[in-house]
NUDREN-461440 format. One record per residue: y, x, z of N, C-alpha, C in turn; residue number from 1; residue in three letters. Coordinates in nm, 4 decimals, always signed. Layout:
n_Y, n_X, n_Z, ca_Y, ca_X, ca_Z, c_Y, c_X, c_Z, pos, code
Y, X, Z, Y, X, Z, Y, X, Z, NUM, Ala
...
! end
This chain:
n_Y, n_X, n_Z, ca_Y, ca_X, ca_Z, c_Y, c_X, c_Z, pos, code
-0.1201, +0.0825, +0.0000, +0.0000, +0.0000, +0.0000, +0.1260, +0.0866, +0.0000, 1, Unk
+0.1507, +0.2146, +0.1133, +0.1992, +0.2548, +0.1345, +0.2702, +0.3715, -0.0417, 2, Unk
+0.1962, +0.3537, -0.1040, +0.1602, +0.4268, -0.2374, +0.2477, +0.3488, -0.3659, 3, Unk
+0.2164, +0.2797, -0.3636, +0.2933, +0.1247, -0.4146, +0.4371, +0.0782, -0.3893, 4, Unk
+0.4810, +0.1176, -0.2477, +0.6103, +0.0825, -0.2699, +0.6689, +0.2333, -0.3089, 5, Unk
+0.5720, +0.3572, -0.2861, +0.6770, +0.5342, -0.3105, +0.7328, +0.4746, -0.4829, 6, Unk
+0.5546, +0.4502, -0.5394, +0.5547, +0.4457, -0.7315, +0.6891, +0.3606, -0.7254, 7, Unk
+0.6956, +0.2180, -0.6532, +0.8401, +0.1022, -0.7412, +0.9658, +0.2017, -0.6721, 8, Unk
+0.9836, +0.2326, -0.5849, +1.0954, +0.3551, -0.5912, +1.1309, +0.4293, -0.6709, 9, Unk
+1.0081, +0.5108, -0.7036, +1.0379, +0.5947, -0.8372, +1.0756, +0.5814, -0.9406, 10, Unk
+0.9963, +0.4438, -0.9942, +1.0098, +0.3773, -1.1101, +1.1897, +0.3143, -1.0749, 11, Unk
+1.1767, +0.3220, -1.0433, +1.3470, +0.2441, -1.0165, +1.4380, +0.3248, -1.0328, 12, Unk
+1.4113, +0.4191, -0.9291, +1.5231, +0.5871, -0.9546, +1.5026, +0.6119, -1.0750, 13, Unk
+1.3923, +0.6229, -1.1761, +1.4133, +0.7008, -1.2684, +1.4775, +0.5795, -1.3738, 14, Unk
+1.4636, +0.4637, -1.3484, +1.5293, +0.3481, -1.4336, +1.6707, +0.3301, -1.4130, 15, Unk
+1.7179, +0.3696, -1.2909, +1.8487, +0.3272, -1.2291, +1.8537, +0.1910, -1.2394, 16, Unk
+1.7701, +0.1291, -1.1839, +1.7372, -0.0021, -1.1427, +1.8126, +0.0020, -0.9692, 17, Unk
+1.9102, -0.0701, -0.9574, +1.9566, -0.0222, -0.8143, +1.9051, -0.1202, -0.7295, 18, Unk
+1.8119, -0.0516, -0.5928, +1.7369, -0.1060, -0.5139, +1.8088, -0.2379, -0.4097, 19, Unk
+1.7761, -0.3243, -0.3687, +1.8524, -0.4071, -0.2411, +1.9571, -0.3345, -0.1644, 20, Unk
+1.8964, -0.2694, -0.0972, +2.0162, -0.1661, -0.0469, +2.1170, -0.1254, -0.0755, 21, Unk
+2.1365, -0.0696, -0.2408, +2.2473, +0.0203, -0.2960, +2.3120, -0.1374, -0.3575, 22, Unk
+2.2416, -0.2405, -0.3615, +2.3298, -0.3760, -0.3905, +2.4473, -0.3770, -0.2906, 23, Unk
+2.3497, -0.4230, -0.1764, +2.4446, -0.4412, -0.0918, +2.5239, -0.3987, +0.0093, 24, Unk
+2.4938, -0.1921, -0.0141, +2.5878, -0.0966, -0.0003, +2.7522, -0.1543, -0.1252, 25, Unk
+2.6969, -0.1725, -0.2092, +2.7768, -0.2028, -0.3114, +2.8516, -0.3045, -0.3041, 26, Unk
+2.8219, -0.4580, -0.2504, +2.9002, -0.5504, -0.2335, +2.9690, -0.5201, -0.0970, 27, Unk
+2.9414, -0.4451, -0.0233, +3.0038, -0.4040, +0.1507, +3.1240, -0.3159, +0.1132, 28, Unk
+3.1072, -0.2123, -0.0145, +3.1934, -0.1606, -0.0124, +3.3203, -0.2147, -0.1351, 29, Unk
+3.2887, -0.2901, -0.2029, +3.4126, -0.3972, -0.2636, +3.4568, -0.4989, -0.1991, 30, Unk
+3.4098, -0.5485, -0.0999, +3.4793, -0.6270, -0.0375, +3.6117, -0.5230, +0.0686, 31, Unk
+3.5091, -0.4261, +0.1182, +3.6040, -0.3227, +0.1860, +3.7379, -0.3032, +0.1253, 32, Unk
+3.6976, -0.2766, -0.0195, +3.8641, -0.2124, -0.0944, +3.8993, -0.3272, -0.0938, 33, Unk
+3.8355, -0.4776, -0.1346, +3.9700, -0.5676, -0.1435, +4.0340, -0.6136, -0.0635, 34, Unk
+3.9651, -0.6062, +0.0919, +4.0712, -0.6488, +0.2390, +4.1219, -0.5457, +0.2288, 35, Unk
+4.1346, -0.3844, +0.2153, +4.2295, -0.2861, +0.2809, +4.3550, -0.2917, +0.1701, 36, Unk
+4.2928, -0.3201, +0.0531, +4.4518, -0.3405, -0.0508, +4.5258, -0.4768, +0.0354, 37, Unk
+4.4452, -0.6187, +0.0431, +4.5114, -0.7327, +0.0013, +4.5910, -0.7435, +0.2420, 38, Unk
+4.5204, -0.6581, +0.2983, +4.5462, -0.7213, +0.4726, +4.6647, -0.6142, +0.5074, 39, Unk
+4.7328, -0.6536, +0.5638, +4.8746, -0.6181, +0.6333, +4.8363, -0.4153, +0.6715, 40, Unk
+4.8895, -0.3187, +0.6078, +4.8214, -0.2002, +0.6451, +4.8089, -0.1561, +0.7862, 41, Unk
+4.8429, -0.2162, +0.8688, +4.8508, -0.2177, +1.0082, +4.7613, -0.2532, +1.0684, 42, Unk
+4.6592, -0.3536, +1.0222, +4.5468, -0.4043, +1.0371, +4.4575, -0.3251, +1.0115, 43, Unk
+4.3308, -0.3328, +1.1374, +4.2287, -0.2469, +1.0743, +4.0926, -0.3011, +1.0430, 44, Unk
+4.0416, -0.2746, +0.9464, +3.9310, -0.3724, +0.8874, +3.7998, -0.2755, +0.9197, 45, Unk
+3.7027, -0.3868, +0.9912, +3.5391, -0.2961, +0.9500, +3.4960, -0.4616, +0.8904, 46, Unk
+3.3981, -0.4217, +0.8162, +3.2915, -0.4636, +0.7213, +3.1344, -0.4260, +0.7116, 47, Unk
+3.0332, -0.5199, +0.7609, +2.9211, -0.4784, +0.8025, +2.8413, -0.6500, +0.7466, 48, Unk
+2.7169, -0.6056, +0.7294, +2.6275, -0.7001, +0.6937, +2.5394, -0.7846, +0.7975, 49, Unk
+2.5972, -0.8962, +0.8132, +2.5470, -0.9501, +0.9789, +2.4805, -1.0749, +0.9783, 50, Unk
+2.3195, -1.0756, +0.9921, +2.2597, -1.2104, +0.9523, +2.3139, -1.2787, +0.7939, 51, Unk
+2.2924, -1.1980, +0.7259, +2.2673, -1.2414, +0.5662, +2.4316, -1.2574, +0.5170, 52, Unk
+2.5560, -1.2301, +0.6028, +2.6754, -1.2680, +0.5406, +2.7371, -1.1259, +0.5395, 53, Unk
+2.8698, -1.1090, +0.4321, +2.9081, -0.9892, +0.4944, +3.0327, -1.0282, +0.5714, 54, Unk
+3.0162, -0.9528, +0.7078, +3.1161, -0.9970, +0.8113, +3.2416, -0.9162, +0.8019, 55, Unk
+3.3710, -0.9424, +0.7971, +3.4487, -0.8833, +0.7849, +3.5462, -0.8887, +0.9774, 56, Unk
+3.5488, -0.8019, +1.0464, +3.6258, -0.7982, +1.1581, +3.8174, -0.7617, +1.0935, 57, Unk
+3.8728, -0.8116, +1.1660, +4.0476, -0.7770, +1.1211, +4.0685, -0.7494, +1.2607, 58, Unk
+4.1566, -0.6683, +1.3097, +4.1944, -0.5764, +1.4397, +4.3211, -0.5562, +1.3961, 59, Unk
+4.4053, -0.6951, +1.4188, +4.5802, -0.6311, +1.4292, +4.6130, -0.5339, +1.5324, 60, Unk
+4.7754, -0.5220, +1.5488, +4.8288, -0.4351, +1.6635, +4.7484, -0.5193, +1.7503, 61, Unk
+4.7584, -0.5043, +1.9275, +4.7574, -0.5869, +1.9848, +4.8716, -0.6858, +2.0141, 62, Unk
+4.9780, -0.6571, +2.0292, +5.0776, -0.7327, +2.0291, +5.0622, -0.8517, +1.9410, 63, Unk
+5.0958, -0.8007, +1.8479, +5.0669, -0.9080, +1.7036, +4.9445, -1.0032, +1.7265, 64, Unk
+4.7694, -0.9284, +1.7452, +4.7033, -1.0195, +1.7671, +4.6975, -1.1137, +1.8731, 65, Unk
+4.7627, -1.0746, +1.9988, +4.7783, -1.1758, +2.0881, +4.8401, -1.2525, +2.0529, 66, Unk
+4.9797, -1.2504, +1.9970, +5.0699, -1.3890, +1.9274, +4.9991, -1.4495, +1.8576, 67, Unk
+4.8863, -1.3845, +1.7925, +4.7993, -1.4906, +1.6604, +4.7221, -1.6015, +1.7145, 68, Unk
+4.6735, -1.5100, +1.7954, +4.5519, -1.5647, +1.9010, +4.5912, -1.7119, +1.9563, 69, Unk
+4.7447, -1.7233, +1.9949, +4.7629, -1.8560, +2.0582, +4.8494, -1.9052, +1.9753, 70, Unk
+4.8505, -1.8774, +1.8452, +4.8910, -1.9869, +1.7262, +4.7765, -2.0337, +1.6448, 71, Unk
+4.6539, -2.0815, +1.6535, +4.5300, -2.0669, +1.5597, +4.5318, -2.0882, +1.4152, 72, Unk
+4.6127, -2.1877, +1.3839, +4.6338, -2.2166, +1.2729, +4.7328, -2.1397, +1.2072, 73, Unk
+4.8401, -2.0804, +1.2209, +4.8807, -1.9252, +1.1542, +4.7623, -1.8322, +1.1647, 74, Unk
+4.6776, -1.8132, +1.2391, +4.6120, -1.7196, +1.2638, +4.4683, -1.7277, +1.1280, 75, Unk
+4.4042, -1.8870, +1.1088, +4.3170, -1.9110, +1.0434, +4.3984, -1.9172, +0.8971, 76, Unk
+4.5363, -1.9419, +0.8663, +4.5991, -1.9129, +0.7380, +4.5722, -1.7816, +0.6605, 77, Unk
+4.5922, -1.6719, +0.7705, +4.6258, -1.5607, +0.7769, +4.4469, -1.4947, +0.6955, 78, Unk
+4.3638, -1.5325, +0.7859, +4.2217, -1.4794, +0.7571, +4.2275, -1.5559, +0.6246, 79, Unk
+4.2594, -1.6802, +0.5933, +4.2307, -1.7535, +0.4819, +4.2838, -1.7008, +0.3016, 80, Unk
+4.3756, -1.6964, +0.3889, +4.4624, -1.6054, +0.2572, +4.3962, -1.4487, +0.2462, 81, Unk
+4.2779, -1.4440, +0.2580, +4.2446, -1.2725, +0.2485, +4.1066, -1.3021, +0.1956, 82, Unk
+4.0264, -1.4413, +0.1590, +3.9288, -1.4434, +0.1318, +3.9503, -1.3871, -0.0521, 83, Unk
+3.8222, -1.3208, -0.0575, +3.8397, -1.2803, -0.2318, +3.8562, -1.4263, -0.3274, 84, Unk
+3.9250, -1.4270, -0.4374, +3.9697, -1.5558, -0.5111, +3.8527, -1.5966, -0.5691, 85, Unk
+3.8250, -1.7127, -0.6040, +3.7377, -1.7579, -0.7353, +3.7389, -1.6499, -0.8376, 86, Unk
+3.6104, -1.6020, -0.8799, +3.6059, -1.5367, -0.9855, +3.6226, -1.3785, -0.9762, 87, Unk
+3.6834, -1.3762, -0.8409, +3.6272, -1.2055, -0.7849, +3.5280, -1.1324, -0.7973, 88, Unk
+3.5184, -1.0158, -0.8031, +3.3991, -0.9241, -0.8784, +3.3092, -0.9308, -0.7536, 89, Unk
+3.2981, -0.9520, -0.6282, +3.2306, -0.9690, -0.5179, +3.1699, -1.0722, -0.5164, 90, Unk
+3.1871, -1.2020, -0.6075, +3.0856, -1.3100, -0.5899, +3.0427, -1.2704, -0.6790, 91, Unk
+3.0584, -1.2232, -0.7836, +2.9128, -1.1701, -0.8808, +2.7940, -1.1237, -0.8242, 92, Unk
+2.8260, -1.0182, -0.7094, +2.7328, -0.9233, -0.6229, +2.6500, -1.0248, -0.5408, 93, Unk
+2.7159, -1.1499, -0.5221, +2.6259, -1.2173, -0.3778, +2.5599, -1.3151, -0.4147, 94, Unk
+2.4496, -1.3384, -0.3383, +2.3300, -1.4494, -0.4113, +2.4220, -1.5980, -0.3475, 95, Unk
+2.3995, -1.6918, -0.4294, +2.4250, -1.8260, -0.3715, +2.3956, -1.8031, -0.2457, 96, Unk
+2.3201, -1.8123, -0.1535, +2.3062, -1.8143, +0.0117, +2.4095, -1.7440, +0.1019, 97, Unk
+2.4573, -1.6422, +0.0031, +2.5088, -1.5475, +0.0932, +2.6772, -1.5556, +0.1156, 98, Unk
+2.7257, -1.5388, +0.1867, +2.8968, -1.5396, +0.2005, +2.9666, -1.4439, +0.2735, 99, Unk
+3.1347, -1.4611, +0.2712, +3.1760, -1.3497, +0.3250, +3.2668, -1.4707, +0.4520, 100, Unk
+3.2490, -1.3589, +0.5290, +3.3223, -1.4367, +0.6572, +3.3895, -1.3176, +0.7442, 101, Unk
+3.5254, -1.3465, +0.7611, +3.6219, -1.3083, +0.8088, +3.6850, -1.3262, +0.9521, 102, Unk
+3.6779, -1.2682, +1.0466, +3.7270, -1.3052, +1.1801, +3.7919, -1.1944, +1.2545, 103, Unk
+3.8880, -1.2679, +1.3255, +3.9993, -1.2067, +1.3792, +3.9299, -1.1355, +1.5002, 104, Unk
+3.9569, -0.9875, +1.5479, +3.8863, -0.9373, +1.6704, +4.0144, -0.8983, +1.7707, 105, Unk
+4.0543, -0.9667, +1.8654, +4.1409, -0.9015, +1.9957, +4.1264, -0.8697, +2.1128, 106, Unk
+4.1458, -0.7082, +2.1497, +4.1002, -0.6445, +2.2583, +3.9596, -0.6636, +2.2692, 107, Unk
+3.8961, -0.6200, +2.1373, +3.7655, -0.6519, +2.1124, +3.6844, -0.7467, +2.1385, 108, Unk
+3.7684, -0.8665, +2.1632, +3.6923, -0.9841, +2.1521, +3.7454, -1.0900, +2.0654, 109, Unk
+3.6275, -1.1755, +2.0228, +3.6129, -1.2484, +1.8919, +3.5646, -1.3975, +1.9242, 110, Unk
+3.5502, -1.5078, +1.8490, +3.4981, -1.6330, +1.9010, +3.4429, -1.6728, +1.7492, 111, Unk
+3.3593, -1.7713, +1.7656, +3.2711, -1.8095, +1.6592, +3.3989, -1.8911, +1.6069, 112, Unk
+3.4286, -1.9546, +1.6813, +3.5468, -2.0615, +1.6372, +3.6972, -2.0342, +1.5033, 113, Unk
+3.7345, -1.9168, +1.5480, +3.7653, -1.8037, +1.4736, +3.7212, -1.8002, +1.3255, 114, Unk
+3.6172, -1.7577, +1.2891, +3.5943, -1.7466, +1.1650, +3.5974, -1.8032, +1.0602, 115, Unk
+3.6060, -1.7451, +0.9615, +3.6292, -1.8111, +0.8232, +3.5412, -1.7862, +0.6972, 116, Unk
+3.5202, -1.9225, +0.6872, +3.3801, -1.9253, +0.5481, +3.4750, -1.9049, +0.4263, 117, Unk
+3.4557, -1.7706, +0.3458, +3.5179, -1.7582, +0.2458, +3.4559, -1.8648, +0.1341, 118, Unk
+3.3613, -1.8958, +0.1397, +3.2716, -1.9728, +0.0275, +3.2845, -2.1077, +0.0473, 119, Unk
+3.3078, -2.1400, +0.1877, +3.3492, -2.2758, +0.1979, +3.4527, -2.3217, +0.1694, 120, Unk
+3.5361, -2.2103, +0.1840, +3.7114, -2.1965, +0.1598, +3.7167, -2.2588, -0.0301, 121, Unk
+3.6213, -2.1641, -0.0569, +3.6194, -2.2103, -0.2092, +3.5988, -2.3470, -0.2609, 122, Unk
+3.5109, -2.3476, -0.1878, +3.4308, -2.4631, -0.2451, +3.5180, -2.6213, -0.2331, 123, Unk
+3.6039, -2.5917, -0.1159, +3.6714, -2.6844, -0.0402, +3.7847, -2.7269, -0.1465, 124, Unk
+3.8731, -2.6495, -0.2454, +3.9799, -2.5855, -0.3289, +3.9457, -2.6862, -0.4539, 125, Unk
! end
């Protein structure tokens, strides 16, 4: 068995057939460039693959994120306006199931409530 998955490796490397992984190394890191162009440069963005979505964290100043924090709805504008547009080169990369979701992190803490379905965002439009 163990033999079988070395050969479809190989066969792949030597095809440049790009494996699951280097996919979705690949969609982690275009979504990356398009929050660090399109989010306030002050903001700091990580991007990581979390239960099948790619999760995007935003880390304003603190100052700033505390004011956000107790305005929610500036705050959910704010994440909203940063989802990639219809027709972005990042939904090419993602299977129907999969989405990008965006949430605000202050003094390293976060709430489910918080987040934002970029795909729902779409779909909603």
């Amino acid at each position: 068995m163990k033999w079988a998955l070395v050969l479809i490796a190989f066969v792949e490397t030597l095809l440049g057939v790009p494996s699951v992984a280097n996919a979705e190394d690949t969609a982690l890191g275009e979504l990356k460039n398009h929050l660090e162009q399109k989010a306030p440069r002050h903001w700091q963005v990580h991007v990581r693959w979390r239960d099948g979505v790619l999760l995007a964290s935003f880390m304003p100043p603190y100052h700033e994120a505390f004011d956000l924090w107790y305005k929610p709805e500036t705050l959910l504008q704010k994440m909203s306006d940063l989802c990639p547009e219809r027709g972005a080169r990042i939904w090419d990369m993602l299977r129907e199931d999969q989405d990008v979701v965006l949430e605000p992190t202050v003094g390293g803490k976060t709430t489910v409530e918080m987040r934002v379905s970029c795909r729902k965002r779409l779909l909603a439009d």
